[in-house]
Backbone bond lengths (Angstrom), bond angles and torsions (degrees), N, CA, C in turn:
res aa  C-N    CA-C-N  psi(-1)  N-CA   C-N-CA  omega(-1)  CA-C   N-CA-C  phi
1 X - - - 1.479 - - 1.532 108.22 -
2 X 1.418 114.28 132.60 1.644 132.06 176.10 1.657 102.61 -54.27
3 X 1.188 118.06 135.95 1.708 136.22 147.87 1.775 88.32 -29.58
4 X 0.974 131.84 -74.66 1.884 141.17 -169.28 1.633 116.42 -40.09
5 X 1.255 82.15 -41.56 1.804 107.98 -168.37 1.307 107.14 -64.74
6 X 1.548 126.40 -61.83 1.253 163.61 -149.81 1.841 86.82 -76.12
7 X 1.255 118.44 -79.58 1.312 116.80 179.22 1.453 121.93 -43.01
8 X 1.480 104.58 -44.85 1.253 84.24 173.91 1.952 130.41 -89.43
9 X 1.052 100.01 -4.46 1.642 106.45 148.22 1.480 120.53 -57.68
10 X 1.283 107.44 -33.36 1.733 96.45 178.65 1.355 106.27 -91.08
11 X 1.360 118.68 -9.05 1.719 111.30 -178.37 1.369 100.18 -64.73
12 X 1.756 114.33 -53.88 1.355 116.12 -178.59 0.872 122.75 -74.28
13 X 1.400 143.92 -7.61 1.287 115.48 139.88 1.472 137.15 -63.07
14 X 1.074 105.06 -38.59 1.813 113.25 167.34 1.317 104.13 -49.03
15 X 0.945 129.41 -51.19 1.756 112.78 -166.79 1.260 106.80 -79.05
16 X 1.711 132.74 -11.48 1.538 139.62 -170.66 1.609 86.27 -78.24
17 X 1.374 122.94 -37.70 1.691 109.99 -140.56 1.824 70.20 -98.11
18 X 1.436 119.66 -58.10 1.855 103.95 175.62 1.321 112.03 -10.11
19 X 1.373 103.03 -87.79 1.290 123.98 -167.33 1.681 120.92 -35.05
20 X 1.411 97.57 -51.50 1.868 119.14 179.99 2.055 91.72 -57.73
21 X 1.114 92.68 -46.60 1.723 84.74 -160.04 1.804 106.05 -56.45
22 X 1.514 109.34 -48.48 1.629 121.66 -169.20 1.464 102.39 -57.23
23 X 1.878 112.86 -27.97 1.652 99.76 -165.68 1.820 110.00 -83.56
24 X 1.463 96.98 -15.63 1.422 108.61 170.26 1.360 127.51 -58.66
25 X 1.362 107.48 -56.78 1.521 132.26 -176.58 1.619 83.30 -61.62
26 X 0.963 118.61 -87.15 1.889 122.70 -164.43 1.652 104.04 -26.82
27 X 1.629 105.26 -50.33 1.720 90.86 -170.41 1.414 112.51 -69.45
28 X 1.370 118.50 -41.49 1.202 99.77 167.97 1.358 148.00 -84.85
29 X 1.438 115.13 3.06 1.377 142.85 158.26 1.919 94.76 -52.97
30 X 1.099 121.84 -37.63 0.983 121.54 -154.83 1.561 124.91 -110.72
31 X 1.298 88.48 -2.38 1.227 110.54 -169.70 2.283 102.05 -106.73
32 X 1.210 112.06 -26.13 1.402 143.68 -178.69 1.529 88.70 -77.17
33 X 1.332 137.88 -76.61 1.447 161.49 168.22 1.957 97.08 -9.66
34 X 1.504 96.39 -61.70 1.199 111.80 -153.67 1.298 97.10 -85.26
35 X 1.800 145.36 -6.56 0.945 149.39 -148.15 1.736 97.93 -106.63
36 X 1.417 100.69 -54.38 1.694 122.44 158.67 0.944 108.57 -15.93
37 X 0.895 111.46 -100.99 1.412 151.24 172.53 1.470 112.09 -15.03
38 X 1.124 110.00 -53.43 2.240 116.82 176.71 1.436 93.78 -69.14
39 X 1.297 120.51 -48.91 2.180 112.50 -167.95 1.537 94.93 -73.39
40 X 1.014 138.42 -24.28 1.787 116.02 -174.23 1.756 90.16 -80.33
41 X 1.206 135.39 -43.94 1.352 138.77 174.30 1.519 109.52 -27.79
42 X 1.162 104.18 -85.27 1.304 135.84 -158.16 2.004 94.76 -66.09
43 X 1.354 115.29 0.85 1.462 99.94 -176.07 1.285 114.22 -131.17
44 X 1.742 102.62 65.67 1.470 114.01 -173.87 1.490 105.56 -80.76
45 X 1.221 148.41 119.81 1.335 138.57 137.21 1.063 124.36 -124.79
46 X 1.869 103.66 -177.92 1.814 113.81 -174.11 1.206 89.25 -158.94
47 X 2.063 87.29 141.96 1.564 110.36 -163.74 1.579 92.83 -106.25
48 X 1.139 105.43 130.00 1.885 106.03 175.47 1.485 116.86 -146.64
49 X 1.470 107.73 118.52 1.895 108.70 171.92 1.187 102.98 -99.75
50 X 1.425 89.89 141.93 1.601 106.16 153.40 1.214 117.67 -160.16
51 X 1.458 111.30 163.99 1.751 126.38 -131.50 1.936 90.70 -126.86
52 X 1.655 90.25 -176.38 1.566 100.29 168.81 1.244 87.43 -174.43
53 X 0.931 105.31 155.51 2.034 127.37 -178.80 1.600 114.31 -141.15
54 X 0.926 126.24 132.55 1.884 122.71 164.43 1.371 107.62 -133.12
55 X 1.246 118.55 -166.71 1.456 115.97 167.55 1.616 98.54 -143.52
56 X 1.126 93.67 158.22 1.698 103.30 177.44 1.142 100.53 -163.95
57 X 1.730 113.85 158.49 1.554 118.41 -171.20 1.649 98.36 -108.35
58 X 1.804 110.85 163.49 1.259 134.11 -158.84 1.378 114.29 -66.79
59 X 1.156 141.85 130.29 1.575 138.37 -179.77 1.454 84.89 -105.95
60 X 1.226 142.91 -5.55 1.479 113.90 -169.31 1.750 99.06 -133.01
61 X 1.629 94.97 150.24 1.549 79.24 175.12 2.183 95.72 -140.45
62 X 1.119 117.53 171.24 1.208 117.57 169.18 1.850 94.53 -141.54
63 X 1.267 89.05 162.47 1.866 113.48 175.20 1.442 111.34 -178.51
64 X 1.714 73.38 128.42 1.578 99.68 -170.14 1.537 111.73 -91.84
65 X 1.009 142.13 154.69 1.702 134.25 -158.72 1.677 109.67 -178.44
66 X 1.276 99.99 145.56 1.485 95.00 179.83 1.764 110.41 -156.70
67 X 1.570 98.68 -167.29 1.480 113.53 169.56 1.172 100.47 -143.98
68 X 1.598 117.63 139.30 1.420 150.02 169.46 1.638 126.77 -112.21
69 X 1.584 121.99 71.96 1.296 114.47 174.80 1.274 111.75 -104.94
70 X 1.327 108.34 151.12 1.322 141.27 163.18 1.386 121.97 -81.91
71 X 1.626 108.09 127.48 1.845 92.62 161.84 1.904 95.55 -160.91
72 X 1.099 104.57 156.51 1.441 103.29 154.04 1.458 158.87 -53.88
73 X 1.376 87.19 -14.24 1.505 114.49 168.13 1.639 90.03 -123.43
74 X 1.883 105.56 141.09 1.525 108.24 152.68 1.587 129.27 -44.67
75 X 1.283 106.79 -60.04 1.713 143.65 -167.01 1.783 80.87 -49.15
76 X 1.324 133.61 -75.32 1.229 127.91 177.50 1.303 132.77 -44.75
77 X 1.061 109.24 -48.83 1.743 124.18 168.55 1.606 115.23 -46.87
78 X 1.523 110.96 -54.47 0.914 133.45 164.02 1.447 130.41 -31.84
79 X 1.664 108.70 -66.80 1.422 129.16 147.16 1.564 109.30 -16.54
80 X 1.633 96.83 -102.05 1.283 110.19 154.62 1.363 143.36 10.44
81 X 1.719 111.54 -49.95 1.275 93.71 174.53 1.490 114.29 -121.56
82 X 2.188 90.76 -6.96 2.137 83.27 156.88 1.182 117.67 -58.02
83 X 1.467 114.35 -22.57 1.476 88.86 -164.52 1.645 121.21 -92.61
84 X 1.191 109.83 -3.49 1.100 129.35 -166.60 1.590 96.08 -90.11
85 X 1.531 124.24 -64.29 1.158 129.45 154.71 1.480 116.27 -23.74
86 X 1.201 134.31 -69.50 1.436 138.52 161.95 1.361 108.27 3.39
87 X 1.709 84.24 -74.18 1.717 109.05 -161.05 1.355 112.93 -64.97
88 X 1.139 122.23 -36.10 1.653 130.11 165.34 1.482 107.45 -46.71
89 X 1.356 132.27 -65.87 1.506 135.75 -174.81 1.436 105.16 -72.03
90 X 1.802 127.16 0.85 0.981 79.64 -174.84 1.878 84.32 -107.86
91 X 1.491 100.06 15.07 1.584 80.39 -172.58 1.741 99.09 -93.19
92 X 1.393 102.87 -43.28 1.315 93.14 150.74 2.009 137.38 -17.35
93 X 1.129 114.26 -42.67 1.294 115.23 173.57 1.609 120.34 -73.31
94 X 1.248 90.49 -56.86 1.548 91.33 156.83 0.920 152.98 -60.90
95 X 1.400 115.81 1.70 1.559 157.25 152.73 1.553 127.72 -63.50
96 X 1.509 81.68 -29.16 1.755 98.27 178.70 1.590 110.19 94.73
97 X 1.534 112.98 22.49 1.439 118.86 165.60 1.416 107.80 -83.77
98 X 1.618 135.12 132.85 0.868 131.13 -132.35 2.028 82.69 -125.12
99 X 1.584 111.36 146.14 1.804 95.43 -178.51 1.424 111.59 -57.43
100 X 0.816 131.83 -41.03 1.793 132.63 -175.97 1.080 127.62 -61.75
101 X 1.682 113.94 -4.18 1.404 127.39 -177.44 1.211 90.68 -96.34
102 X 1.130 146.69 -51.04 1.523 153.02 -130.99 1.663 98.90 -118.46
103 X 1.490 116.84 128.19 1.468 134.60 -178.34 1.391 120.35 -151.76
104 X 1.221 127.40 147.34 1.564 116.52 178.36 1.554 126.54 -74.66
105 X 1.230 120.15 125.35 1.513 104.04 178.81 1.099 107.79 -114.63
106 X 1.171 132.19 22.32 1.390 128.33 159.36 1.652 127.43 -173.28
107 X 1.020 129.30 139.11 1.461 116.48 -179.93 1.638 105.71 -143.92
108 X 1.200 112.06 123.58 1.650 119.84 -162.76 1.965 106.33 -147.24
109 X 1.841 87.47 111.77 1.617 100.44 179.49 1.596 94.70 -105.33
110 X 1.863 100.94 114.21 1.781 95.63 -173.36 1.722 101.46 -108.64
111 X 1.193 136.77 126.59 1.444 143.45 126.16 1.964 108.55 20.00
112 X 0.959 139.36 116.64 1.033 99.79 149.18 2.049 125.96 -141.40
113 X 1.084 100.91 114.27 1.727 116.91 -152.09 1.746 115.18 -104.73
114 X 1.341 90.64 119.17 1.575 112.46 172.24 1.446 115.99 -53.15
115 X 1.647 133.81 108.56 0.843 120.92 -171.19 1.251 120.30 -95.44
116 X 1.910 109.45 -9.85 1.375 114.31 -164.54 2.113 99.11 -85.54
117 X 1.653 95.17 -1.04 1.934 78.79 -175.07 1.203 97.19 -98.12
118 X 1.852 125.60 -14.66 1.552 102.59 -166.73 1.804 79.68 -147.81
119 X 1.144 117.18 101.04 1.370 127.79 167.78 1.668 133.51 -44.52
120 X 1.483 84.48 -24.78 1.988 88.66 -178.46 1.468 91.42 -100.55
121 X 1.537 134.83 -89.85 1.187 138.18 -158.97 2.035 110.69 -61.54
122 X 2.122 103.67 -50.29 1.269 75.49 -162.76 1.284 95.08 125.99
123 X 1.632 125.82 104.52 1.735 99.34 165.89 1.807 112.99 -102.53
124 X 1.242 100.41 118.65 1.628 104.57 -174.42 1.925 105.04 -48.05
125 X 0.968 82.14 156.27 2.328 90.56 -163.72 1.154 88.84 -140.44
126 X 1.569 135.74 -47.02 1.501 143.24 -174.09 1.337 125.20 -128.26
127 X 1.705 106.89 -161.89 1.094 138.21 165.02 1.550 128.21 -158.38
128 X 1.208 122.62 112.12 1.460 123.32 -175.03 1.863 104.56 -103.11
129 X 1.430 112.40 136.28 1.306 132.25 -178.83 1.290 96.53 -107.22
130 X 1.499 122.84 126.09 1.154 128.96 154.19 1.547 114.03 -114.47
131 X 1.702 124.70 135.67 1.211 131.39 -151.40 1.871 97.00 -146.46
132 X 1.462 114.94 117.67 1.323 122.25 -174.85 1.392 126.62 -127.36
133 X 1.119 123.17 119.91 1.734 123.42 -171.32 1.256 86.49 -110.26
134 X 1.585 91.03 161.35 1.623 115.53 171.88 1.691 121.92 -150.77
135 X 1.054 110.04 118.61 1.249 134.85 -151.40 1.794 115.63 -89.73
136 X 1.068 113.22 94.90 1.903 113.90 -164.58 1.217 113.38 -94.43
137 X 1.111 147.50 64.43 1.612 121.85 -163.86 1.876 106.99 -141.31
138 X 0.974 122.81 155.30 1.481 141.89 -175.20 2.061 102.37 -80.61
139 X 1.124 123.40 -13.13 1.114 132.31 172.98 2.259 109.19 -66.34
140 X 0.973 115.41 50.86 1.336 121.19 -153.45 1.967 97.30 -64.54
141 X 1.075 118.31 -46.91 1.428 121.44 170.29 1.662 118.04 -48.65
142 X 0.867 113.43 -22.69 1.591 115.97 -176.07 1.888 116.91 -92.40
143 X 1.095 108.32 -7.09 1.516 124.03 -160.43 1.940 94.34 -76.85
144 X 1.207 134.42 -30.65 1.190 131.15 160.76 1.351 118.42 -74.12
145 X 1.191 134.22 -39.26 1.891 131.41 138.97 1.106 107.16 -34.54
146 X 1.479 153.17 -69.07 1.216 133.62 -165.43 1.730 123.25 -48.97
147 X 1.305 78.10 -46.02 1.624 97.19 -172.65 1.518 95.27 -55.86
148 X 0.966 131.60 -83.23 0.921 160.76 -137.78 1.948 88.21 -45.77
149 X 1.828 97.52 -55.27 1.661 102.55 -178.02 1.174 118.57 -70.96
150 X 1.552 114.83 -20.22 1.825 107.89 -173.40 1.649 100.05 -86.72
151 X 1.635 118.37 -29.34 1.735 94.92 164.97 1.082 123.06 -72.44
152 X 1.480 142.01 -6.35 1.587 143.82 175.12 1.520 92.54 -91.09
153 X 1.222 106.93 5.02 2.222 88.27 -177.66 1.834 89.16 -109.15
154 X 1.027 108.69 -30.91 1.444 110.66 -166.37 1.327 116.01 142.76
155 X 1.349 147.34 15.81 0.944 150.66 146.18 1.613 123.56 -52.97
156 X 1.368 112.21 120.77 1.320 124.53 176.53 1.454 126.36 -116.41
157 X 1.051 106.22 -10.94 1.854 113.89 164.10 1.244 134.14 -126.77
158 X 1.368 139.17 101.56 1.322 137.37 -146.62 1.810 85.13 -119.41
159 X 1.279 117.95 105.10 1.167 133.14 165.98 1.405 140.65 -79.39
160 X 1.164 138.14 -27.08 1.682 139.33 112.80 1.342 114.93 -157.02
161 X 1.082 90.46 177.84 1.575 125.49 171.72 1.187 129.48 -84.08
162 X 1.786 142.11 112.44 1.088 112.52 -178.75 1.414 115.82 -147.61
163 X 1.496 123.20 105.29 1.372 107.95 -177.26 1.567 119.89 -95.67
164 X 1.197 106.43 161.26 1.594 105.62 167.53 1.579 98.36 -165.17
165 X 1.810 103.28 -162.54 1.515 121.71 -149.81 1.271 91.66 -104.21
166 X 1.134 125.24 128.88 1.765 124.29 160.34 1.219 115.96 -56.02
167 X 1.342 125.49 149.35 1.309 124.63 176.32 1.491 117.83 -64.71
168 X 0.996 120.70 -28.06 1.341 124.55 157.13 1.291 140.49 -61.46
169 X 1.035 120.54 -29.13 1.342 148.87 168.48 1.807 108.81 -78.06
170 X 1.329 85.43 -53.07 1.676 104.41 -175.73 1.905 102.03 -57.99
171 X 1.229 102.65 -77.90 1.919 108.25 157.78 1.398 118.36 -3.61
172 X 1.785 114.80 -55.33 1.400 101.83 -143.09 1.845 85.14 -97.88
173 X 1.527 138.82 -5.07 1.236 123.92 -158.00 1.955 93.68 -109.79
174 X 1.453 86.95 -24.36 2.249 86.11 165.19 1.144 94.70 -53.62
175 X 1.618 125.67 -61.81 1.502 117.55 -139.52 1.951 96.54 -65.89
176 X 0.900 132.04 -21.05 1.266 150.97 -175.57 1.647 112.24 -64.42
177 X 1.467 89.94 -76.77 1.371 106.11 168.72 1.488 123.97 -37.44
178 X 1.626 105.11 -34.26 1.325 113.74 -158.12 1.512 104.70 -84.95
179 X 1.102 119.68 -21.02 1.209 131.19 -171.37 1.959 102.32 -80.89
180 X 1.117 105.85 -65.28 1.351 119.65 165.78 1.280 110.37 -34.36
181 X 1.566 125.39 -61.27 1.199 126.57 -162.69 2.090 98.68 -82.40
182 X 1.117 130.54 -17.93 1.200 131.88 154.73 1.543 137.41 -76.57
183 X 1.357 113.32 -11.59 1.645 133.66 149.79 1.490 114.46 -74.44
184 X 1.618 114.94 -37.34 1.495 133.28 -167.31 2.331 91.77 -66.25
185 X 1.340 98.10 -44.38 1.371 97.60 -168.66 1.254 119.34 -96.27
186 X 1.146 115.87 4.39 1.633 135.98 166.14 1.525 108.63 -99.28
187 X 1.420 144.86 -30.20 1.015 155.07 135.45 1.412 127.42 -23.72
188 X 1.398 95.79 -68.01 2.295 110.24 152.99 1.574 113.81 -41.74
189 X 1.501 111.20 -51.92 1.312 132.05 -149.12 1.653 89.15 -70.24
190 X 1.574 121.76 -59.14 1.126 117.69 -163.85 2.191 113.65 -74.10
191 X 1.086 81.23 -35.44 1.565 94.15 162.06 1.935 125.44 -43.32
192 X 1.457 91.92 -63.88 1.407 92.64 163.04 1.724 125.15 -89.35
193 X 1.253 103.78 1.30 1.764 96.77 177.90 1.606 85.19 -77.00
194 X 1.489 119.89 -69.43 1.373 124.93 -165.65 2.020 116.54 -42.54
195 X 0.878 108.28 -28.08 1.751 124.75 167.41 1.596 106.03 -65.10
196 X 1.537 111.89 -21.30 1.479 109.47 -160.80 1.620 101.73 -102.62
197 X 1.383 110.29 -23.81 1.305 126.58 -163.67 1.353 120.34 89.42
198 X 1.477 123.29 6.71 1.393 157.21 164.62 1.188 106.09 -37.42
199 X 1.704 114.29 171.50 1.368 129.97 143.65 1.533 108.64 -149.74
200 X 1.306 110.88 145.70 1.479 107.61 163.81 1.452 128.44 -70.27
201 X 1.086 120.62 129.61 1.914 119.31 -158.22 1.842 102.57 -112.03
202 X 2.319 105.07 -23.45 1.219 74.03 -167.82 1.572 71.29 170.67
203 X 1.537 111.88 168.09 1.637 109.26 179.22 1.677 96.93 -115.27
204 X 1.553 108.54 166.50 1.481 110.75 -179.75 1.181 113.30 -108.37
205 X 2.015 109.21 -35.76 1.558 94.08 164.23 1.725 97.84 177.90
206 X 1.278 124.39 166.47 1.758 108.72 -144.40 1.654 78.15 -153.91
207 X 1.899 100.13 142.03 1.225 116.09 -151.03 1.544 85.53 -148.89
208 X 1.663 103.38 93.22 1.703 117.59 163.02 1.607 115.84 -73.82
209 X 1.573 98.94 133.26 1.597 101.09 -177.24 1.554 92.06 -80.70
210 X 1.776 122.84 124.53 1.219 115.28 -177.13 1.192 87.67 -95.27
211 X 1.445 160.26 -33.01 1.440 143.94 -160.68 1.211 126.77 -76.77
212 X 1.847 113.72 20.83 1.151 110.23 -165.79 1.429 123.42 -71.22
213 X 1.260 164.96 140.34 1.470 133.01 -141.92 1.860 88.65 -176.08
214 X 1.390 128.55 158.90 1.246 121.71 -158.75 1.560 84.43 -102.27
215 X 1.693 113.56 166.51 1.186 124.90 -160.33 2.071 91.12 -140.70
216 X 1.254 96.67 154.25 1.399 94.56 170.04 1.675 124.07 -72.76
217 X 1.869 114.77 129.24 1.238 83.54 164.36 1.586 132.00 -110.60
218 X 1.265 117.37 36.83 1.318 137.26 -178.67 1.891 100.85 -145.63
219 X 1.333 95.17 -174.15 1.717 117.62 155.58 1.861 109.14 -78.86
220 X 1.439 106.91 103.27 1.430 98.01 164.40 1.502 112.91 -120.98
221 X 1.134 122.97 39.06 1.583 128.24 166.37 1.391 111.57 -103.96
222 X 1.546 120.10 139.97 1.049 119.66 169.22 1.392 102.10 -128.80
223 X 1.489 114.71 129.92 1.523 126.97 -173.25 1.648 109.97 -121.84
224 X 1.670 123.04 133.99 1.610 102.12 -171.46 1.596 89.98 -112.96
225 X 1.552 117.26 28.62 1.144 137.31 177.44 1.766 113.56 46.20
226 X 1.386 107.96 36.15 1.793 117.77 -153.71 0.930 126.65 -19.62
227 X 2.207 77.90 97.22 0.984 117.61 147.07 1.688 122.99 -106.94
228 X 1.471 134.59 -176.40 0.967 133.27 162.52 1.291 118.66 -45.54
229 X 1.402 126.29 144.72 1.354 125.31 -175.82 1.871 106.76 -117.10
230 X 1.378 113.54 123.83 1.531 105.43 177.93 1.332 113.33 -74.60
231 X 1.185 134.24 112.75 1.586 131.21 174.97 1.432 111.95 -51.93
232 X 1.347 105.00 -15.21 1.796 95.21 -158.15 2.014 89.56 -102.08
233 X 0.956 109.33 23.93 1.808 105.69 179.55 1.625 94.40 -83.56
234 X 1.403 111.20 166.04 1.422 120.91 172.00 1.391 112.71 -51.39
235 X 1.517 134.13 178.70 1.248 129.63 177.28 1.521 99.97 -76.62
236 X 1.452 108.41 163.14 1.553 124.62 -173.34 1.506 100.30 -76.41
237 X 1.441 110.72 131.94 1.571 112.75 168.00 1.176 109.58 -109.05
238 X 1.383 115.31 125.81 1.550 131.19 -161.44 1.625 89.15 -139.57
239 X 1.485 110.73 116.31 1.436 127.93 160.94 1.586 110.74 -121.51
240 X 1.389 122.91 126.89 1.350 157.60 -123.72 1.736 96.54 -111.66
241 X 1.285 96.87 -35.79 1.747 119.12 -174.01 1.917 97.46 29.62
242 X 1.652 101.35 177.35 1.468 113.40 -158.14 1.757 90.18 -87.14
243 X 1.314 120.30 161.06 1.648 139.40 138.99 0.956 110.86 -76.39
244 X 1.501 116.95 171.90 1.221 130.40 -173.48 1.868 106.93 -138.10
245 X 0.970 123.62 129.86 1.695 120.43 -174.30 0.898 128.55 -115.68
246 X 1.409 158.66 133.05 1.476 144.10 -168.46 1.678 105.73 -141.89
247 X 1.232 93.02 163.39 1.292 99.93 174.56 1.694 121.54 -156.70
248 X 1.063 122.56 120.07 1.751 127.69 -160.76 1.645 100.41 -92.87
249 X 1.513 115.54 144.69 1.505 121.64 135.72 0.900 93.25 -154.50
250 X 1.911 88.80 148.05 1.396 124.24 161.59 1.547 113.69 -113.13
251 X 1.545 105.68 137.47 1.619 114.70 -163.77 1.821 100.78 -130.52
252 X 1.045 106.07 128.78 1.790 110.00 169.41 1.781 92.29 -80.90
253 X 1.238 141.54 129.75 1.098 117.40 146.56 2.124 124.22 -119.55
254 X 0.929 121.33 136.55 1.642 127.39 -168.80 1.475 106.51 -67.63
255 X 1.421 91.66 126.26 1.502 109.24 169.16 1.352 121.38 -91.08
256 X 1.522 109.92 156.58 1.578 118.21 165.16 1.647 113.08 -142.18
257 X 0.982 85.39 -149.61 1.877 104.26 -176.38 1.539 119.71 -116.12
């Protein structure tokens, strides 16, 4: 074989293996291209919340209540406001407060020291007993009767008021809500698919607000900021007023044609 010959055998091969390499790269350049291209297709969606709200009034109520004596000796003070305490639970019972409603939420023997005779420590002069029940019950109409009997027994601090939704109660108006508030966002959904020239084909994935929880819709605390309470004032007016409830979802749902 010629010096001439030889070279040009290797030219042609170089441009065979050129050539082979560019048709490679292209198909699959092109083939990657076309792969794109189907997943942006195929990944139509729409994000849509929707809610529901009602109102309903409180099945549950709590009240917090107490006695606050003073004396110079503990041991007296003490006395003092078991017995007074006593008399509260027991008028309470006869009231139709039931024992399982009624528990202590607090019991506090405080020091109590003159600061203007001894500037660093304080010269102790007393002792104040603070003594607190708390009152749980589904009887929500009666909670201004109580009051009313534990300041004629001896009660001097009525510490609040508090209504809300039983969990049971509360339970059965989510499951409600939820439904509502999941028609509410399918409703949107079809609204704007149809604006788009859309259709809904199918959902991608649905996101319940679990913290939904009732909120006040008025002032329902009553605080006598403890102080002394006059027994001889009119009866206590305690209005319960309505809640308010909500409930959120958010839904991706899949579009088509």
């Amino acid at each position: 074989m010629t010096r001439q010959s030889y070279l040009e055998m290797v030219v042609v091969t170089l441009l065979v293996a050129i050539t082979t390499c560019l048709l490679v790269y292209a198909t699959n350049s092109s083939d990657h291209n076309l792969h794109a291209q189907t997943t942006t297709i195929d990944n139509k969606t729409l994000f849509v919340t929707g809610s529901a709200t009602t109102q309903t009034k409180p099945d549950k109520v709590t009240v917090s209540l107490g006695v606050e004596t003073t004396n110079a000796k503990a041991k007296t003070a003490l006395a003092t406001n078991s017995e007074l305490m006593n008399k509260i639970i027991n008028a309470l019972k006869i009231a139709g407060v039931s024992e399982n409603e009624t528990s202590t939420s607090s019991f506090i023997i405080t020091p109590n020291r003159d600061y203007t005779i001894d500037k660093n420590q304080g010269k102790l002069i007393g002792f104040t007993v603070s003594n607190s029940i708390q009152i749980d019950s589904y009887n929500v109409n009666d909670s201004s009767e109580w009051i009313d009997i534990s300041v004629a027994s001896g009660a001097n601090n009525v510490n609040n008021i508090y209504f809300s939704v039983s969990d049971k109660k509360l339970e059965g108006i989510k499951n409600e809500l939820l439904k509502e508030a999941i028609g509410n966002a399918r409703e949107k959904a079809d609204i704007a698919a149809s604006a788009l020239g859309l259709e809904i084909t199918g959902i991608k994935t649905v996101n319940i607000d679990q913290t939904a929880t009732p909120f006040f819709a008025g002032p329902l605390q009553y605080a006598a900021e403890s102080s002394k309470i006059d027994s001889a004032l009119p009866s206590t007016p305690i209005m319960a007023g309505e809640q308010d409830i909500s409930m959120t979802v958010s839904i991706i749902f899949l579009l088509g044609q």
